[in-house]
BAZAKOL-870089 format. One line per 3 residues: number of its first residue (from 1); for each residue x, y, z of C-alpha. Coordinates in Angstrom, 2 decimals, decimal comma, padded with zeros to 5 digits, m for minus. Example, Ala and Ser with C-alpha at 12.3 -4.5 7.8 and 13.67 -1.06 7.14 Angstrom:
2
1) 012,30:m004,50:007,80 | 013,67:m001,06:007,14
END
This chain:
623
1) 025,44:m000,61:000,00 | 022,99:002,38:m000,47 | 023,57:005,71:000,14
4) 021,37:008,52:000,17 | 022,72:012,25:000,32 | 021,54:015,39:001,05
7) 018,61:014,64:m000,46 | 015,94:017,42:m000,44 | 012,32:017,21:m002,45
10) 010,12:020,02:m002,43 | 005,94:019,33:m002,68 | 003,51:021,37:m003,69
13) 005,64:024,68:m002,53 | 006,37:022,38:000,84 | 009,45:021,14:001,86
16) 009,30:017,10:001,99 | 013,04:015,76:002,83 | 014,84:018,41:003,74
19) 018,81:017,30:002,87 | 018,20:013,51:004,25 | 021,64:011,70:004,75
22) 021,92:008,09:005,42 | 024,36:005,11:004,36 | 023,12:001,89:004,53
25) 025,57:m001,27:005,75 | 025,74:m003,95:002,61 | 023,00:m006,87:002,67
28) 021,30:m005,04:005,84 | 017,71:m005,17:006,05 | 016,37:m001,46:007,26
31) 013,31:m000,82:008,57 | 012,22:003,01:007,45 | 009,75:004,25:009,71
34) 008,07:008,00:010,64 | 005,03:009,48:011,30 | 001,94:009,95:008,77
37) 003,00:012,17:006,58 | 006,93:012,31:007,03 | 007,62:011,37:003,33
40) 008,73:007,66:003,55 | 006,82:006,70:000,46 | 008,58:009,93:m000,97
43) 011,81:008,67:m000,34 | 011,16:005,27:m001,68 | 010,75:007,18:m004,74
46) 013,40:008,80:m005,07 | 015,53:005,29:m004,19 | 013,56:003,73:m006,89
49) 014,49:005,99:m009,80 | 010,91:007,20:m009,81 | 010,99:010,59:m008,81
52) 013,85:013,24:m009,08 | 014,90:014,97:m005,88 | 015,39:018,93:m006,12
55) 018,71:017,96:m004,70 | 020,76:015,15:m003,61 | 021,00:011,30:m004,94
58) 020,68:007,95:m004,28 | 023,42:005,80:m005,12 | 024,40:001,78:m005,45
61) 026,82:m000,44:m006,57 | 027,11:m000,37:m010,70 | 025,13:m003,14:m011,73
64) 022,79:m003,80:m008,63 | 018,97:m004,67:m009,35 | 016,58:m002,89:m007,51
67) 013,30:m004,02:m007,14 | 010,07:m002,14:m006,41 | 006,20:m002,65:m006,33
70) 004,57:m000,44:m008,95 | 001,18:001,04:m007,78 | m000,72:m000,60:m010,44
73) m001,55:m004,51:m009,73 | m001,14:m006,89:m012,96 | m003,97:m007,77:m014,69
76) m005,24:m009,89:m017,82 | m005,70:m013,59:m018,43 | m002,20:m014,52:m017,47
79) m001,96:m016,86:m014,09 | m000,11:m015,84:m010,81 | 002,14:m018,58:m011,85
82) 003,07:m017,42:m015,52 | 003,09:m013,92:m013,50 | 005,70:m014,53:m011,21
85) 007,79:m016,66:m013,44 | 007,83:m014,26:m015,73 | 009,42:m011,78:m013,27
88) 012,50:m013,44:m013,62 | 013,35:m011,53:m017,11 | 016,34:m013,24:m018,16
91) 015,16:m016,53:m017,80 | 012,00:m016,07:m019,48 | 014,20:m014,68:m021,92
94) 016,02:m017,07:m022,61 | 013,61:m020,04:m022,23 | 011,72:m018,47:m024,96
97) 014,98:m018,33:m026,96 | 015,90:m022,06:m026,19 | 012,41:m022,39:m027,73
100) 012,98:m021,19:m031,37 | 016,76:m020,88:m031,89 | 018,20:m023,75:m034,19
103) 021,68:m022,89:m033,61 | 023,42:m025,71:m031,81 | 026,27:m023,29:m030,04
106) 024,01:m020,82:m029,04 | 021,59:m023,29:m027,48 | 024,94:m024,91:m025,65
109) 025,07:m021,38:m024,63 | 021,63:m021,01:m023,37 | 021,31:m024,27:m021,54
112) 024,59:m023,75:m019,77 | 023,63:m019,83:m019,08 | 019,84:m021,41:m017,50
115) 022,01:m024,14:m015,43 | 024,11:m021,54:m014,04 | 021,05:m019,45:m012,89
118) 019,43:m022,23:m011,53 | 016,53:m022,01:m013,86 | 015,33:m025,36:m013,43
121) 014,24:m024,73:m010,02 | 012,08:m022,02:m010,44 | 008,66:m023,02:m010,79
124) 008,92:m024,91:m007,24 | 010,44:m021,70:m006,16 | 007,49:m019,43:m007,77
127) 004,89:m021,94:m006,22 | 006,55:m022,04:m002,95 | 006,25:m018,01:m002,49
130) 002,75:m018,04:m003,78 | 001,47:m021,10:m001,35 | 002,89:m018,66:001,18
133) 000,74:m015,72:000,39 | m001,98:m017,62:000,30 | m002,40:m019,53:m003,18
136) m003,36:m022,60:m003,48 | m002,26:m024,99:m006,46 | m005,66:m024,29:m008,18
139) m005,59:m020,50:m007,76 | m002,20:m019,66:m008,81 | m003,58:m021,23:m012,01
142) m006,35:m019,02:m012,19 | m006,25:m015,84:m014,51 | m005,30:m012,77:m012,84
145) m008,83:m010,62:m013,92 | m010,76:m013,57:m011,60 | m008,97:m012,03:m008,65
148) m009,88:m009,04:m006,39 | m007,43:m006,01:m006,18 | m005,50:m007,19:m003,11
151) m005,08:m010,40:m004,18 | m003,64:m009,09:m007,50 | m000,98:m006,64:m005,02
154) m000,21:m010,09:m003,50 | 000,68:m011,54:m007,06 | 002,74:m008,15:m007,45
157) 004,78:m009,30:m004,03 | 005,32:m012,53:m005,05 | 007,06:m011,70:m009,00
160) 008,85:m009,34:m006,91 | 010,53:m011,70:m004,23 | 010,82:m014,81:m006,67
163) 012,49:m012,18:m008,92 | 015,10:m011,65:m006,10 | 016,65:m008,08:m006,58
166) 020,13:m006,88:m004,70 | 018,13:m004,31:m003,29 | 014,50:m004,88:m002,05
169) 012,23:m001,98:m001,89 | 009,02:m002,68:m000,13 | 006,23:m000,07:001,30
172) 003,83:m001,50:003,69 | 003,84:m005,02:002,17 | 001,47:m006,50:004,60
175) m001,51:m004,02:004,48 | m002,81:m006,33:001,59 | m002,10:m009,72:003,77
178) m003,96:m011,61:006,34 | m001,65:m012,93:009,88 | m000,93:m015,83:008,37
181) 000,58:m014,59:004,84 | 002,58:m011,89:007,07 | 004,38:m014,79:009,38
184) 005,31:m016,32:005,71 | 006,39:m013,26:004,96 | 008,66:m012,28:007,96
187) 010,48:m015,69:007,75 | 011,12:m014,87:003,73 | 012,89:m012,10:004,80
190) 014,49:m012,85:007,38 | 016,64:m015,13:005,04 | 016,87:m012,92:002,17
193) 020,40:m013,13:000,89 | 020,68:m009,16:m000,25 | 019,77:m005,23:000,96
196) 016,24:m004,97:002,28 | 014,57:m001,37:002,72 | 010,81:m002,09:004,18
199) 008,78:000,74:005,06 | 006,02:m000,98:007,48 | 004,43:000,18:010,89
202) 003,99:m003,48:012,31 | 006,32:m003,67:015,86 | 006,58:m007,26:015,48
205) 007,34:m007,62:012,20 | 010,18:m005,10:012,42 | 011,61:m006,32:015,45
208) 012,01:m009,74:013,75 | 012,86:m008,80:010,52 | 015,73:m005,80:010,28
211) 018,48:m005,24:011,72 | 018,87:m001,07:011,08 | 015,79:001,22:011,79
214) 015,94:004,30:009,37 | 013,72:007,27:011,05 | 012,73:009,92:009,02
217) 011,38:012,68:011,48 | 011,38:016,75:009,92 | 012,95:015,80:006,83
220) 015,72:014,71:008,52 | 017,28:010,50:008,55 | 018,33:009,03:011,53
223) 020,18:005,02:011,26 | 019,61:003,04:014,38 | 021,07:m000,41:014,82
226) 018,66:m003,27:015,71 | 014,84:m003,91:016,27 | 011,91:m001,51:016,64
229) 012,27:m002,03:020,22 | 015,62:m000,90:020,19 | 014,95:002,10:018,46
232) 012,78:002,83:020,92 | 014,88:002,42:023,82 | 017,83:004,76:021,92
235) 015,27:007,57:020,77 | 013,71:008,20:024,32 | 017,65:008,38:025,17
238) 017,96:010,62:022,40 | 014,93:012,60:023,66 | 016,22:013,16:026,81
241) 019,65:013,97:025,75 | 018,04:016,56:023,60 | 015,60:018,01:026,87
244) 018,67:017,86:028,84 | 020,67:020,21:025,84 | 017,83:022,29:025,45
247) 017,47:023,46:029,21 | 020,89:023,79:029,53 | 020,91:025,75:026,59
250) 018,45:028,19:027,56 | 019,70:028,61:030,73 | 023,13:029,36:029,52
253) 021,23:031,75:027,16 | 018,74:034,00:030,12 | 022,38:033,81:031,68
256) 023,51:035,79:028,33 | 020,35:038,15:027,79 | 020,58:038,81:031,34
259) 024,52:039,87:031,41 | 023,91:042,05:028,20 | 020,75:043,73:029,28
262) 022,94:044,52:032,14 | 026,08:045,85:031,26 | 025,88:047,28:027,49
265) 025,14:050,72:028,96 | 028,63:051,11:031,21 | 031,89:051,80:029,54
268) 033,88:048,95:031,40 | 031,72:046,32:030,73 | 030,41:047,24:027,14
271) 033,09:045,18:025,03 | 032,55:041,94:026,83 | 028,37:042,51:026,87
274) 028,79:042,93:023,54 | 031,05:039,80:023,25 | 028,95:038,01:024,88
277) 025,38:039,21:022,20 | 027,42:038,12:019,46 | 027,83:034,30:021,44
280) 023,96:034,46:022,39 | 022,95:035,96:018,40 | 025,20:032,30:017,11
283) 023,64:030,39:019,34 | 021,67:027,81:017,56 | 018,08:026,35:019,11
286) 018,34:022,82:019,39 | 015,20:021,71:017,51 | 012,12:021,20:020,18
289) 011,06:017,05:020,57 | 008,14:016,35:018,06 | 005,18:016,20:019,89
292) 001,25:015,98:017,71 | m001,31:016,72:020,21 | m003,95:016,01:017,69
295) m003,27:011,66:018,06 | m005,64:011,14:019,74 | m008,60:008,65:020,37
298) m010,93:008,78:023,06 | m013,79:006,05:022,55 | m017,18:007,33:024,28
301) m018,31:005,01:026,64 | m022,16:004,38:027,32 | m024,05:002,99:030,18
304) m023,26:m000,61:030,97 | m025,82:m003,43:029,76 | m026,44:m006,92:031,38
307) m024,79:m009,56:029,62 | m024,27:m011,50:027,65 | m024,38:m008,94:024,22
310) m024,62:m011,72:021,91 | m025,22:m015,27:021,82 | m024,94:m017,53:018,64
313) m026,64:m020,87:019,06 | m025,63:m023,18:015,83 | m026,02:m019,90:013,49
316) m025,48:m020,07:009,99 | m024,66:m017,22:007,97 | m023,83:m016,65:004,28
319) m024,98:m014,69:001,37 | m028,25:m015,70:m000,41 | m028,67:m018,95:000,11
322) m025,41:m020,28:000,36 | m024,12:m020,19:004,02 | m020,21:m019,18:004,28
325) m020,01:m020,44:008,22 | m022,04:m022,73:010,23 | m022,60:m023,96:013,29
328) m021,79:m021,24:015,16 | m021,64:m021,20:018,33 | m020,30:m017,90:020,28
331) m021,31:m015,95:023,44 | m020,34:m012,04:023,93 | m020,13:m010,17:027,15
334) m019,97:m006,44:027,93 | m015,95:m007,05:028,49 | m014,83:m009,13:025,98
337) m011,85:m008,73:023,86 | m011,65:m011,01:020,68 | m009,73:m011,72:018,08
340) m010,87:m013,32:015,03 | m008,39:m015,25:013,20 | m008,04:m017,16:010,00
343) m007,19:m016,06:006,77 | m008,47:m013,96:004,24 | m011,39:m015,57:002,27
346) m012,11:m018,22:005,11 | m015,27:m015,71:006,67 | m013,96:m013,04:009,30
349) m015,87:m010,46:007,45 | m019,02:m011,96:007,73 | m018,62:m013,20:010,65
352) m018,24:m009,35:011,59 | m020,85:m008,04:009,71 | m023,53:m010,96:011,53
355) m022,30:m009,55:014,90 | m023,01:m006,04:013,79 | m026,62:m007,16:012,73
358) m025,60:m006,29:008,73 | m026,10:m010,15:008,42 | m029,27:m012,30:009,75
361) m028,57:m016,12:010,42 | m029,77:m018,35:007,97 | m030,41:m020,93:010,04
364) m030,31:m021,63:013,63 | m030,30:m018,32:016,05 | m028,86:m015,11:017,12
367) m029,62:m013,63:020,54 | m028,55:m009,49:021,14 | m029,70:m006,90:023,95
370) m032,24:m004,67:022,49 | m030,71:m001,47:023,50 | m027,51:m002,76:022,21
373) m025,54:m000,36:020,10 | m022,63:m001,40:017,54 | m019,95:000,47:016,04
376) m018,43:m001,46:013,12 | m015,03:m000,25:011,34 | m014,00:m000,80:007,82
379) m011,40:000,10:005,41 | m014,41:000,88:003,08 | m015,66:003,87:005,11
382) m012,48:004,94:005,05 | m012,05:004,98:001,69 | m015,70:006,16:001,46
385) m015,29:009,61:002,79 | m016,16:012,36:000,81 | m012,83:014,60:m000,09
388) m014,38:017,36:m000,68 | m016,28:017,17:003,05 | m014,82:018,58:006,22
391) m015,03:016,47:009,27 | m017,18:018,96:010,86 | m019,59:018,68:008,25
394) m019,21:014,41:008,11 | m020,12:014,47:011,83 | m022,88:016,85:011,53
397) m024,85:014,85:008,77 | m024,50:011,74:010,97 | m025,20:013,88:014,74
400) m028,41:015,24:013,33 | m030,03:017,29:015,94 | m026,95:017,59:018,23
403) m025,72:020,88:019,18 | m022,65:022,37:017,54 | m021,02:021,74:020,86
406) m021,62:018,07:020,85 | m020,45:017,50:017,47 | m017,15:019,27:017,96
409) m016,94:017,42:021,20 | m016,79:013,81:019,52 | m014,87:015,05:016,98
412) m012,57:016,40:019,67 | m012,13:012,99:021,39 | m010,40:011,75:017,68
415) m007,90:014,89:017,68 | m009,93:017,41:015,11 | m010,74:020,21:016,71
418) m009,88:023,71:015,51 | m008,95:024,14:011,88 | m008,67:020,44:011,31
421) m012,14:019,83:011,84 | m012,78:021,96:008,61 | m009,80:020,99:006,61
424) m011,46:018,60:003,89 | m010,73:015,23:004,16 | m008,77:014,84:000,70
427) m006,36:017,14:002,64 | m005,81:014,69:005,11 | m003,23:012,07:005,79
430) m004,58:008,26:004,95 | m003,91:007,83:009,31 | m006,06:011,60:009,93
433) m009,09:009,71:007,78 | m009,09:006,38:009,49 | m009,56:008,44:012,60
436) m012,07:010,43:011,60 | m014,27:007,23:010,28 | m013,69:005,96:014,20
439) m014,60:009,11:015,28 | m017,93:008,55:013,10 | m019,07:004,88:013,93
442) m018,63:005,81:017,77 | m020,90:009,33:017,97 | m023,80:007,32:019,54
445) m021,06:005,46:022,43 | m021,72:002,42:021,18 | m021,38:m000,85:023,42
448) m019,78:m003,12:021,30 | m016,90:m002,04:018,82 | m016,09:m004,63:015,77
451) m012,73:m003,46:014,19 | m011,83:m004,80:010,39 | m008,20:m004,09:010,36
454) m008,62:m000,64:011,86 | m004,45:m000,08:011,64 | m003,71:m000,11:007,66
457) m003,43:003,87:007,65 | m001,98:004,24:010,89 | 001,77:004,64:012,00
460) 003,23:002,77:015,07 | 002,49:005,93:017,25 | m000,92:005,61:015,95
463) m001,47:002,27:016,96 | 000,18:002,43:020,07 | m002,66:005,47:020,98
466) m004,89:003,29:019,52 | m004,36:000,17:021,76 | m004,13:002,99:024,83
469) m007,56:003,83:023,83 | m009,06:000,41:023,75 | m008,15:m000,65:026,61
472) m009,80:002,17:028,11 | m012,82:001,58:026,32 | m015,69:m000,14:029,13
475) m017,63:m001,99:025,72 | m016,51:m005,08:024,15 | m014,10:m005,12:021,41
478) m014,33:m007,93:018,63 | m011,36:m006,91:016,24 | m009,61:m008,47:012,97
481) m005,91:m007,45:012,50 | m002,84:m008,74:011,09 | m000,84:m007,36:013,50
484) 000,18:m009,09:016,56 | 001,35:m006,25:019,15 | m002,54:m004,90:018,38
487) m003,40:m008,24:019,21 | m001,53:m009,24:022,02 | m001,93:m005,84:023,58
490) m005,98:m005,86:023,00 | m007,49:m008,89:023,19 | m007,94:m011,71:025,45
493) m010,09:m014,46:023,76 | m009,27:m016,08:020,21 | m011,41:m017,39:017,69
496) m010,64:m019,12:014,81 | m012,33:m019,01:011,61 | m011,90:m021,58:009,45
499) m013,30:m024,78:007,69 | m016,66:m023,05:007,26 | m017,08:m022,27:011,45
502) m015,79:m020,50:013,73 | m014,46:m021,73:017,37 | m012,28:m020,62:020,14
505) m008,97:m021,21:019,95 | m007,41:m022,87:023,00 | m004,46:m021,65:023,40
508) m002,00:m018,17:023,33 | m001,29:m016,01:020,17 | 002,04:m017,89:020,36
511) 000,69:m020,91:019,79 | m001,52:m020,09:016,95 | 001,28:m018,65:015,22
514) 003,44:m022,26:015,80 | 000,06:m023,99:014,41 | 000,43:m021,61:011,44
517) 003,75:m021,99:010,55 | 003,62:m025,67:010,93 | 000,65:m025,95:008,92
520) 001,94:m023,48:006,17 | 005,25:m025,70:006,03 | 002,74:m029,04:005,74
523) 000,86:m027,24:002,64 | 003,93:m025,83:000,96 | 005,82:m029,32:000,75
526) 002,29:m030,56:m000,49 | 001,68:m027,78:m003,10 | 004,98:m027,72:m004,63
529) 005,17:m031,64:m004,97 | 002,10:m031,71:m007,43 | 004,04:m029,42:m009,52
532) 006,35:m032,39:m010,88 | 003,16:m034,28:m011,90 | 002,08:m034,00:m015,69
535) m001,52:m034,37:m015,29 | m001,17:m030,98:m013,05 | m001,17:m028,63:m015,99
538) m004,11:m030,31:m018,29 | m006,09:m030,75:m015,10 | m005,69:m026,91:m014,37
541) m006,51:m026,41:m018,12 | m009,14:m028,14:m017,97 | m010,74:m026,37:m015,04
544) m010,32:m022,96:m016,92 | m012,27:m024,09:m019,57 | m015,26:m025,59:m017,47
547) m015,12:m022,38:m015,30 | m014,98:m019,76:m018,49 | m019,14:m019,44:m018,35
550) m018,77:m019,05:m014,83 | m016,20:m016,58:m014,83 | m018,54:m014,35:m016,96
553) m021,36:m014,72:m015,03 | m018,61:m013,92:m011,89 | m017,79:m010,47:m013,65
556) m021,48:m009,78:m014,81 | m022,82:m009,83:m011,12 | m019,53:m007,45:m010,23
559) m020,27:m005,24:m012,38 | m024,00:m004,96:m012,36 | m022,82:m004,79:m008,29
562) m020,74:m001,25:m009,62 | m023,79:m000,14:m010,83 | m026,09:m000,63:m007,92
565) m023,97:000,71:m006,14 | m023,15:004,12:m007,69 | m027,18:004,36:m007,85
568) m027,24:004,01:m004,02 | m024,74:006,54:m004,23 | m026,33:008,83:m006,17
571) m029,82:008,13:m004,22 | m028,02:009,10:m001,08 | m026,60:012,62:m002,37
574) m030,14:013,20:m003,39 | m030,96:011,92:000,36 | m028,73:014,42:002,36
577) m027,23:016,50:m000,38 | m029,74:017,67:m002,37 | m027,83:020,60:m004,42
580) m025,43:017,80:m005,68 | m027,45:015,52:m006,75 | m028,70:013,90:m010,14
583) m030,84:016,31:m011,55 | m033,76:013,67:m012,08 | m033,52:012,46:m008,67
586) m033,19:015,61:m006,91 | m036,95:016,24:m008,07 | m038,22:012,90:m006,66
589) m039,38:013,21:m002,69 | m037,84:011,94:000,22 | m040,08:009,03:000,65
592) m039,71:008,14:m003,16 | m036,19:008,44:m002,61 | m036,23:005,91:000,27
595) m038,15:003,30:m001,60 | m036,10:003,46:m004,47 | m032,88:003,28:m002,01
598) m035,01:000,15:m000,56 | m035,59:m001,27:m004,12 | m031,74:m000,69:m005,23
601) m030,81:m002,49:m001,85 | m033,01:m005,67:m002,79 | m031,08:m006,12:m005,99
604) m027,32:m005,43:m004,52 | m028,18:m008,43:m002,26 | m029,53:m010,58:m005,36
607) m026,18:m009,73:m007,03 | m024,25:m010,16:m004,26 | m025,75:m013,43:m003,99
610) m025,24:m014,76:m007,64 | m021,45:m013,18:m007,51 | m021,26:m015,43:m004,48
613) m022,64:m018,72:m006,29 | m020,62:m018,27:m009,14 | m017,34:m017,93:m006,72
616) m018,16:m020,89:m004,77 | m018,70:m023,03:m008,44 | m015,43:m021,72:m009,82
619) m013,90:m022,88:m006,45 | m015,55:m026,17:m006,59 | m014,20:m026,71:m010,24
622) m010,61:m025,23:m009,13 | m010,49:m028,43:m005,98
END
């Protein structure tokens, strides 16, 4: 059991949680949801031990283990494997122990102590959660610095599930997972044997994975029993309990002002008018429904083209010469609505990027209208915003030319008008940026959207407003996403990207999802088997060694790729930004300036390329 009282935590001279009160059934898993903002990574703090509350505590059981992603992923030449086992700190304890004691009792003691934990079984168990996140036999034996920074947060997940705590913290565990590692995921869960708090915006996964929803809404907690869905169905009954109370009340209360106003001045009446101020001066307002008439997204439509948008016809793509997908075949229409699907690492991105012209086929041939415009989404630009930049002054580098009223009117359509359109962005929630970088890619109505997991910032309100918005869109929408209800709600044609292609999927998200899990169960049974063969370990061994050169030619392209990049950077400031610019460049003209931009984007595609070549050898070596 966990129970939080009165807990209040005070920010920055604002008020956070504001005396939040909740107690939390034994072995429950809780859902904690809220807006943006609300303070549910706050309290996760505060559960975790990680940051004091002005007042109030969290308590549990004497003796429980909590456990809790830190915000910093491992690193270092250890494996995913020797990562995760490791998690388990009593066994690795005492397996090194068992290792260099040469006292008989106390190694009676150990190997009876490792039976009793099961210890035996846990490298099928650590290799069974990573399969399920997406490693395969050769990668969980991989060192951790040869993996990306989400894929390090998904080594992070897995030590902390194999490392089974009584009480399960997790915030937004799936923004670093593709569809396929969150269905592992929600069936983990579902059988997880102790007290589960998961902070997450994802309808489906909530509604199939808790059994409590925890709302935290004005600082306040609110426990519901069941799904997301069910939540939903007792808060609007909530809501209109509350508008019902509220008219009443200020009926009741005119009724008051109105008897007072009335009979203070005469003699007989003035004891019970004043009887009656003191009622209406205790009379407490029952707090107003929350209501944020800044979400908001309003995609500008433009003026309808003949189809098709698109056609591929047997299109290769890839970087330098090595194509990622081939033989593509794919046809686009002005109402389309796809889905691309397939995990991470298999080629949605550039699949994406092709369709938004970033990309040119290889091979083969790529058809688009001329007058075509794309908007493409990433988390990048999201991350790429400049704090210290208001949206008003974002849009207006981008709407050169426009009049003040135009620019204020797109930025209008994404909720920022008044002061937030010159609040800076670092002021602004992670869901208030990802709006504002829609607002941006849409400012010239562009036909065609292409969304790369546009909902990792944004609540379940959000995304609801979100989906609202897209299906008002006229354009096409080609969209990645890990979560279903976007999916189901958005699009209407699946393609699946995989095995170095992509194709349409014939059939319903419901089936791809039952292809999924059956396949995942198919490779886990596979994976875990080769762990009780010897020749497993030197033959991972050996394939470190070959790939060593390879690594460092791997990190050597990323970080010359650093580089470049910062110099684009830097060549843009001096671009559009001249008073903040390098001092050097800032003397160098504009057309200067656009060759050297030119000459710096030659060489990020040459390193891009050779990062790419060295991947694809280290992968080779790793099958």
């Amino acid at each position: 059991m966990l129970n939080l009282t009165d807990i209040t935590v005070r920010l920055g001279g604002r008020t956070i949680l504001d005396g939040a009160t909740a107690k939390l059934p034994p072995k429950s898993r809780v859902g904690l949801i809220g807006r943006n903002g609300a303070g549910k990574t706050t309290l996760v703090k505060v559960i975790a031990g990680t940051l004091e509350p002005d007042t109030g505590q969290a308590d549990m059981p004497r003796g429980s283990r909590l456990g809790y992603i830190a915000q910093e992923a491992p690193h270092g030449d250890a494996t995913p494997f020797e990562t995760v086992l490791a998690a388990d700190t009593e066994r690795a304890a005492l397996m090194h122990e068992s290792e260099t004691s040469h006292d008989p009792d106390r190694l009676g003691e150990i190997h009876e102590r490792l039976n009793a934990i099961d210890a035996h079984s846990a490298p099928s168990r650590a290799a069974r959660i990573l399969v399920g996140l997406g490693f395969d036999e050769a990668a969980q034996h991989s060192p951790l610095d040869t993996f990306s920074g989400g894929w390090k947060m998904r080594v992070a997940l897995a030590a902390l599930l194999f490392s089974q705590p009584d009480l399960l913290l997790l915030d937004e565990p799936s923004n670093h997972l593709d569809l396929e590692a969150v269905l592992w995921l929600e069936d983990f869960l579902k059988s997880y044997p102790a007290t589960i708090v998961l902070v997450s915006h994802e309808r489906d996964f909530l509604n199939n994975v808790v059994d409590h929803i925890l709302h935290l809404e004005r600082g306040k907690l609110w426990l519901y029993p069941g799904g997301y869905d069910s939540f939903e169905r007792q808060r609007a009954e909530r809501q209109a309990q509350i508008a019902s109370a509220r008219a009443k009340q200020q009926a009741e209360r005119e009724k008051l002002q109105d008897y007072v106003a009335r009979n203070s001045a005469r003699a007989s009446t003035a004891k019970q008018a004043q009887s009656r101020a003191k009622a209406l001066a205790k009379m407490q307002p029952i707090a107003e429904l929350v209501d944020d008439p800044s979400l908001s997204f309003d995609f500008p439509s433009s003026a309808e083209l003949r189809p098709p948008l698109i056609t591929l016809d047997l299109a290769s793509v890839g970087y330098g010469d090595k194509p990622i997908l081939s033989r593509l075949n794919l046809r686009l229409d002005p109402d389309d609505r796809i889905a691309l699907l397939g995990r991470n690492g298999n080629g949605k991105t550039t699949l994406a990027r092709l369709l938004a012209a970033q990309l040119t086929p290889m091979d083969g041939a790529m058809n688009a209208s001329g007058k075509m415009r794309v908007g493409y989404f990433t988390q990048y630009q999201v991350e790429e915003l400049d704090s210290d930049e208001t949206p008003l002054q974002h849009m207006a580098l981008l709407m050169k030319g426009a009049t003040p009223g135009a620019v204020r009117s797109q930025l209008g359509r994404f909720g920022f008008s008044g002061d937030k359109a010159i609040t800076k962005v670092g002021k602004l929630s992670g869901g208030e940026r990802a709006r504002l970088a829609l607002a941006l890619i849409t400012r010239d109505a562009p036909h065609m959207l292409i969304l790369d997991e546009p909902t990792n910032h944004l609540d379940v309100d959000a995304r609801e407003a979100l989906i609202q918005a897209l299906n008002a869109y006229s354009g096409a929408v080609v969209i990645v996403s890990h979560d279903r209800h976007m999916l189901e709600m958005t699009a209407d044609r699946l393609v699946l990207v995989d095995a170095g292609t992509a194709k349409e999927f014939d059939g319903s998200l419901d089936d791809y999802i039952a292809f999924v899990l059956a396949k995942d169960a198919s490779d886990t049974a596979k994976e875990v088997s080769k762990l009780n063969k010897k020749d497993a370990r030197r033959a991972a061994a050996e394939a470190r060694e070959a790939s060593q050169s390879l690594r460092k030619a791997a990190k050597a392209a990323e970080d010359q790729l650093a580089k470049l990049n910062a110099e684009r950077s830097a060549i843009d400031r001096a671009m559009f930004d001249p008073p903040s610019a390098d001092a050097a460049l800032s003397k160098l003209t504009m057309t200067d300036l656009m060759k050297r931009r030119a000459e710096v984007e030659a060489k990020i595609e040459t390193a891009e390329a050779a990062w790419m070549e060295a991947s694809e050898a280290l992968e080779a070596i790793a099958a």
